[in-house]
LOGU-951495 format. One record per residue (C-alpha): x, y, z. Coordinates in steps of 0.02 Angstrom, whole numbers, plus 32768, in hexadecimal, padded with zeros to 4 digits. Layout:
LOGU-951495
{x = X, y = Y, z = Z}
...
end
This chain:
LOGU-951495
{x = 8665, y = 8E7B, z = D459}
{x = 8604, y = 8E83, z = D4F3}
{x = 8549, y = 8E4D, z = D4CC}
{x = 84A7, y = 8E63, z = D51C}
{x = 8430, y = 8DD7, z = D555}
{x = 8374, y = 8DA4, z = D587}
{x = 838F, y = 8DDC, z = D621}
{x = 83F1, y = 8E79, z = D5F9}
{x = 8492, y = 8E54, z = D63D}
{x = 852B, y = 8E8E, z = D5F3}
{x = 8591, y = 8E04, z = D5BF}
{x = 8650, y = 8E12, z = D5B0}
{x = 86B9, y = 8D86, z = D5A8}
{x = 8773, y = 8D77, z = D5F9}
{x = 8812, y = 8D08, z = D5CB}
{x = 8827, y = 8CAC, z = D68A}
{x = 88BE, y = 8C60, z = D6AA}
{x = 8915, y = 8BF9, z = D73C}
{x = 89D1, y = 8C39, z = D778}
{x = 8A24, y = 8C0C, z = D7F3}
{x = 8992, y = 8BC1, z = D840}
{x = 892C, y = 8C53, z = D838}
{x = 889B, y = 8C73, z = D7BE}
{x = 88B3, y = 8D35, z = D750}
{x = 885E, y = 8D90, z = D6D2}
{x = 88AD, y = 8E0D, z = D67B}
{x = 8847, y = 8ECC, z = D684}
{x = 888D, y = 8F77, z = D63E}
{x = 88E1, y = 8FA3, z = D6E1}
{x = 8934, y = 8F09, z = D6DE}
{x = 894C, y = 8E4E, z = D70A}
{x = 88B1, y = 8E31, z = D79C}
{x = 88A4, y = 8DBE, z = D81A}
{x = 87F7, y = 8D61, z = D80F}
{x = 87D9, y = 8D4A, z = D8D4}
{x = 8731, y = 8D10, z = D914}
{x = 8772, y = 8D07, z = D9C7}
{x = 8798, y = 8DB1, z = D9BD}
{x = 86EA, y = 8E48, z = D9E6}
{x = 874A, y = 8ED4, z = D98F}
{x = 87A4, y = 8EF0, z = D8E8}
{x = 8841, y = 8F4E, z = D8E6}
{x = 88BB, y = 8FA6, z = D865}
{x = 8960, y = 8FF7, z = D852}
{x = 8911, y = 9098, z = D818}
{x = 8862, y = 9083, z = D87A}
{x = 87F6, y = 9059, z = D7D0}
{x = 87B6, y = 8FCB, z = D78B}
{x = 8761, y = 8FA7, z = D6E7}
{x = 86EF, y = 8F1A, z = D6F7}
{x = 865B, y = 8EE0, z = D683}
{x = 868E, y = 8F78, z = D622}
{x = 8660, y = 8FF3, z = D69D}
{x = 86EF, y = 9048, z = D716}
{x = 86E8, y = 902F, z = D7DA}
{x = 872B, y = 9083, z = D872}
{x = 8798, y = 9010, z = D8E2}
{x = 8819, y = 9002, z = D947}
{x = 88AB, y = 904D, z = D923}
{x = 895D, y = 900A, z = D92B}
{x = 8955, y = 8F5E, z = D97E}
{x = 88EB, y = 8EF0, z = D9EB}
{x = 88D0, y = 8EDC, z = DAAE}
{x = 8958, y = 8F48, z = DAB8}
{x = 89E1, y = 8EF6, z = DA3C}
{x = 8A14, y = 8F42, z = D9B2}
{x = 8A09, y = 8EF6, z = D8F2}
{x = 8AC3, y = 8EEC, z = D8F0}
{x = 8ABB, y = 8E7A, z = D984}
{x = 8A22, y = 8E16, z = D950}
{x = 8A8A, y = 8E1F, z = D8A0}
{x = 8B20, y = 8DD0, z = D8F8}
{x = 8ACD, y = 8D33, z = D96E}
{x = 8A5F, y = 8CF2, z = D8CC}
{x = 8B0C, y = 8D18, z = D85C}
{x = 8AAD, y = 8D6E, z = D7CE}
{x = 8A86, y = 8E21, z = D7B6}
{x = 89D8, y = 8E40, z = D80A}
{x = 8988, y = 8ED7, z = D7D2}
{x = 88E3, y = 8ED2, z = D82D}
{x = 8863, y = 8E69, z = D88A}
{x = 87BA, y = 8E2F, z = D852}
{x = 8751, y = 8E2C, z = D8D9}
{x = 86A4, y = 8DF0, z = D908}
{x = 8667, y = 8EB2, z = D905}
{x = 8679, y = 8EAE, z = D849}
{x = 8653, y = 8DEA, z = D81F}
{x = 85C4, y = 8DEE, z = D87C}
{x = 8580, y = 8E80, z = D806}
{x = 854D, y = 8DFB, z = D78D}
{x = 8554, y = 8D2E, z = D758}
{x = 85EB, y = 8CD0, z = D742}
{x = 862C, y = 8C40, z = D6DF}
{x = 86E1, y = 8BFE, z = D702}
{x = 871C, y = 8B89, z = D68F}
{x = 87D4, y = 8B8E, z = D6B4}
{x = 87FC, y = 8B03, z = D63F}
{x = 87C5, y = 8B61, z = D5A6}
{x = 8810, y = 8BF8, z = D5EE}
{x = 8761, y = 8C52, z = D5F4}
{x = 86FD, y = 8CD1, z = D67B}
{x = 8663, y = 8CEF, z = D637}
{x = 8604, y = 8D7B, z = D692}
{x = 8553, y = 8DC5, z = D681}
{x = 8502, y = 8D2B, z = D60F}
{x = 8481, y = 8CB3, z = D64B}
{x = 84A6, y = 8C01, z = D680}
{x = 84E8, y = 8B84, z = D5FC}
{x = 8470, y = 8AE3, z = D5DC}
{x = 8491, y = 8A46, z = D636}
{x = 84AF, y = 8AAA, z = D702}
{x = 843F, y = 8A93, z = D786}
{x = 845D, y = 8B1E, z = D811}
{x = 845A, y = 8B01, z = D8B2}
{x = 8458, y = 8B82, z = D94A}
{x = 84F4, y = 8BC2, z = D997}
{x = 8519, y = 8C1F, z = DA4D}
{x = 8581, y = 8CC9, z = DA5D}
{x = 8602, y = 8CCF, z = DAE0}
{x = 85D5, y = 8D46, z = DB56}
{x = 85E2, y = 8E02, z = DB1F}
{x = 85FE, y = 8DDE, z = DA87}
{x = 85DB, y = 8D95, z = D9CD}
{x = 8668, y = 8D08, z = D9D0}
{x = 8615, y = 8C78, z = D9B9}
{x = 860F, y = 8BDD, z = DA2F}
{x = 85DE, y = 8B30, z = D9D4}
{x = 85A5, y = 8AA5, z = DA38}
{x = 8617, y = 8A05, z = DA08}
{x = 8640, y = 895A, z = DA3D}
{x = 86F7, y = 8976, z = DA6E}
{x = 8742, y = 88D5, z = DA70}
{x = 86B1, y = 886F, z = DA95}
{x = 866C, y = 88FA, z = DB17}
{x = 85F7, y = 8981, z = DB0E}
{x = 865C, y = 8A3B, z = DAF3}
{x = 8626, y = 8ADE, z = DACB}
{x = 86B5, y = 8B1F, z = DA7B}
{x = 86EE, y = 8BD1, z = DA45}
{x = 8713, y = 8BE4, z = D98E}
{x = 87AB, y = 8C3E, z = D986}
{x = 87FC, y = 8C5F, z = D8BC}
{x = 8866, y = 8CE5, z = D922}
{x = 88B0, y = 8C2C, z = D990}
{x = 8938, y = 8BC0, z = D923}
{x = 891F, y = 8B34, z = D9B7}
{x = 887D, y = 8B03, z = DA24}
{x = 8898, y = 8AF7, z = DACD}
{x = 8825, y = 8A82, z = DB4C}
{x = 87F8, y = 8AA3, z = DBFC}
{x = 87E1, y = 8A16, z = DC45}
{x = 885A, y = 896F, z = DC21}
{x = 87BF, y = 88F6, z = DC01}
{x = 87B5, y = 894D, z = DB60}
{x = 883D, y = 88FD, z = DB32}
{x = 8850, y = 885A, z = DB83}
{x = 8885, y = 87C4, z = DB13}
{x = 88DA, y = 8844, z = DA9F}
{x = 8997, y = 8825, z = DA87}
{x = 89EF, y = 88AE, z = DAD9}
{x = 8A54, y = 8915, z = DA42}
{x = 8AF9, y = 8982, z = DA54}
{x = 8AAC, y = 8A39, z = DA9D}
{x = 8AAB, y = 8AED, z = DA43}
{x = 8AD9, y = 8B9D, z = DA65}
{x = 8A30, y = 8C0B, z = DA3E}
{x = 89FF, y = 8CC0, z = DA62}
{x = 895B, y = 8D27, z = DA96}
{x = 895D, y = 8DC1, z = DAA2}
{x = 88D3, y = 8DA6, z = DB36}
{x = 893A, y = 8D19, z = DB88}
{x = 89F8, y = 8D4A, z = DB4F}
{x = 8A7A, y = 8CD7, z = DB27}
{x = 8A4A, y = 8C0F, z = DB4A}
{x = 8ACE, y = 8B8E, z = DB4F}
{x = 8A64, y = 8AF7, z = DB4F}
{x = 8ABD, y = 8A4A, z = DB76}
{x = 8A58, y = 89CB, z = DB18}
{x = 89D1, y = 89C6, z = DA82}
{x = 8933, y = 8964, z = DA60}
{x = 88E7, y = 893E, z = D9C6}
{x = 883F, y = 8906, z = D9F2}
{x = 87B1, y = 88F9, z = D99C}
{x = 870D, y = 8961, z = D99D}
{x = 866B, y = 8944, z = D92D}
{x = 861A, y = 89F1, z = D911}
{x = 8573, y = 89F5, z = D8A1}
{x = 8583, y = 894F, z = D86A}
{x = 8629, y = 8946, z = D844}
{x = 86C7, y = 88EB, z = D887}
{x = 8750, y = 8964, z = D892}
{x = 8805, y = 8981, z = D8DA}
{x = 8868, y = 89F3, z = D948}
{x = 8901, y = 8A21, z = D99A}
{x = 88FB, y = 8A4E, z = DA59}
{x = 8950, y = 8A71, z = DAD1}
{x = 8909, y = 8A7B, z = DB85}
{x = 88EA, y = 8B45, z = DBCD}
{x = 8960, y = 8B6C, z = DC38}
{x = 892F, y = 8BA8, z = DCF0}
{x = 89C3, y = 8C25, z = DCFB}
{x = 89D0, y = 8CDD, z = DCB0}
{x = 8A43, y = 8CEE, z = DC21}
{x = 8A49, y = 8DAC, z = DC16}
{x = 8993, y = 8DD4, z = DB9E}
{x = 891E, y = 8E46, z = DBC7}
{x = 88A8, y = 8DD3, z = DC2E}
{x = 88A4, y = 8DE2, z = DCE2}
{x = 8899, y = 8D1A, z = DCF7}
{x = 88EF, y = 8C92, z = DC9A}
{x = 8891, y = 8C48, z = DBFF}
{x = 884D, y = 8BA0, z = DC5B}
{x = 87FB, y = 8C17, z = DCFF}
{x = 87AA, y = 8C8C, z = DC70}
{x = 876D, y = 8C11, z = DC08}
{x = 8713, y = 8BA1, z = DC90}
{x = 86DA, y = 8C2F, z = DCD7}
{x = 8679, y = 8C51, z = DC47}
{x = 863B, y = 8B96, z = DC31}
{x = 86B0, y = 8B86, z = DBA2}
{x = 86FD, y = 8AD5, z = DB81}
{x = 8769, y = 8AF1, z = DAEA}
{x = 87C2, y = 8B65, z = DA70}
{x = 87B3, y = 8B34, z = D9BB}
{x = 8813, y = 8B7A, z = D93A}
{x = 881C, y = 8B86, z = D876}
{x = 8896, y = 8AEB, z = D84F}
{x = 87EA, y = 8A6E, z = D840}
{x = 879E, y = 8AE3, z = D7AD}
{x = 87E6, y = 8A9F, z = D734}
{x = 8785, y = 8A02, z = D72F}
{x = 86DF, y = 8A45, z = D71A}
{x = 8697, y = 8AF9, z = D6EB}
{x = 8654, y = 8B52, z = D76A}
{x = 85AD, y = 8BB8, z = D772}
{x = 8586, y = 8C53, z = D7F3}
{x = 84EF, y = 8CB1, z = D7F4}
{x = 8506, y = 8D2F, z = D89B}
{x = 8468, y = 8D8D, z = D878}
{x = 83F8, y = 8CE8, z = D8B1}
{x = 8487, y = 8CA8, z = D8F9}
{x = 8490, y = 8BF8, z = D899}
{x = 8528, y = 8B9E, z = D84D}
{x = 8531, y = 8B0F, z = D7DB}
{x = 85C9, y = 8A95, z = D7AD}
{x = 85D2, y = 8A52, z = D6F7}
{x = 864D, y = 89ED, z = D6A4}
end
């Protein structure tokens, strides 16, 4: 049962789960995609019930793709997307490995918060990182089952890994040729993930530019997505914009 706190947030608690690479909780309209690199929620029917309460989104896909395409590039049914519009509503604790989303309570002992950045125009949040030994700010992306790099020094030194198929539906289909597991310290702690390098070539989304033009036009230096959280648990507070790592 939902309960209230000393700060009068609503607290309601969610089962999280990884599949297929992608992070999901499961709402009354259905199995939702938990996507902090996306500024809108969607839905098949154009609700949403979150922290008990029902929204207005979206309705029927996102960026122009339907569910049943989204459904069919992840390779699990996809109901509807979680979006920063709705997270950013209240706090946050992911802890994947306990299969836990924890929204509206107040921060667990034993975090210490530290400030965050938005990417432009938006609430997605950008975390400054040491990306293989250099200084990143990085997109976090749940929505992202790889990270991508935009710039190779990122991941010198790393052994170069067979490459992946991905899709956005802001950059389309990318067919990248070789993948990078470097490593990145955020907040204290030494982490892992799978990249690939942007492309610089459309593959059919809705952006105008490939992904590695729009993110260094936007002084972005990395993607990050979900496939890290299970080592720690992960704390976001959007209304003073802080975030805190925890094991």
């Amino acid at each position: 049962m939902p309960r209230k706190t000393s700060l009068s947030y609503m607290v309601c608690t969610y089962h999280l789960y990884l599949l297929n690479r992608h992070l999901f909780v499961d709402l009354p309209e259905g199995r939702a995609l938990v996507d902090t690199g996306a500024p809108f929620s969607s839905s098949t029917s154009g609700r949403l019930t979150w922290q008990n309460e029902n929204h207005g989104v979206n309705k029927g896909g996102y960026l122009g793709f339907t569910f049943d395409q989204l459904s069919a590039e992840i390779g699990v049914q996809v109901d509807a997307l979680l979006g920063m519009d709705l997270l950013a509503q209240t706090t946050l604790l992911f802890d994947v490995a306990h299969r836990r989303l924890a929204a509206g309570d107040e921060m667990p002992a034993g975090f210490t918060p530290l400030p965050y950045e938005h990417a432009p125009m938006s609430d997605i949040p950008l975390f400054h990182v040491a990306l293989n030994g250099q200084p990143a700010r990085v997109l976090w992306d749940t929505g992202a089952q790889y990270g991508y790099v935009t710039d190779r020094k990122f991941v010198k030194g790393a052994k170069a890994l067979p490459g992946f198929k991905d899709f956005s539906p802001m950059f389309g289909d990318l067919d990248i040729p070789q993948s990078y597991v470097p490593p990145f310290t955020l907040a204290g702690h030494d982490l892992l993930e799978t990249v690939g390098e942007a492309p610089h070539v459309l593959g059919g989304g809705v952006s105008p530019v490939p992904m590695g033009q729009f993110l260094r036009a936007l002084d972005i230096d990395a993607i990050i997505g979900p496939s890290w959280m299970p080592r720690v648990k992960v704390w976001l507070n959007p209304q003073d914009q802080t975030f805190a790592l925890a094991v």
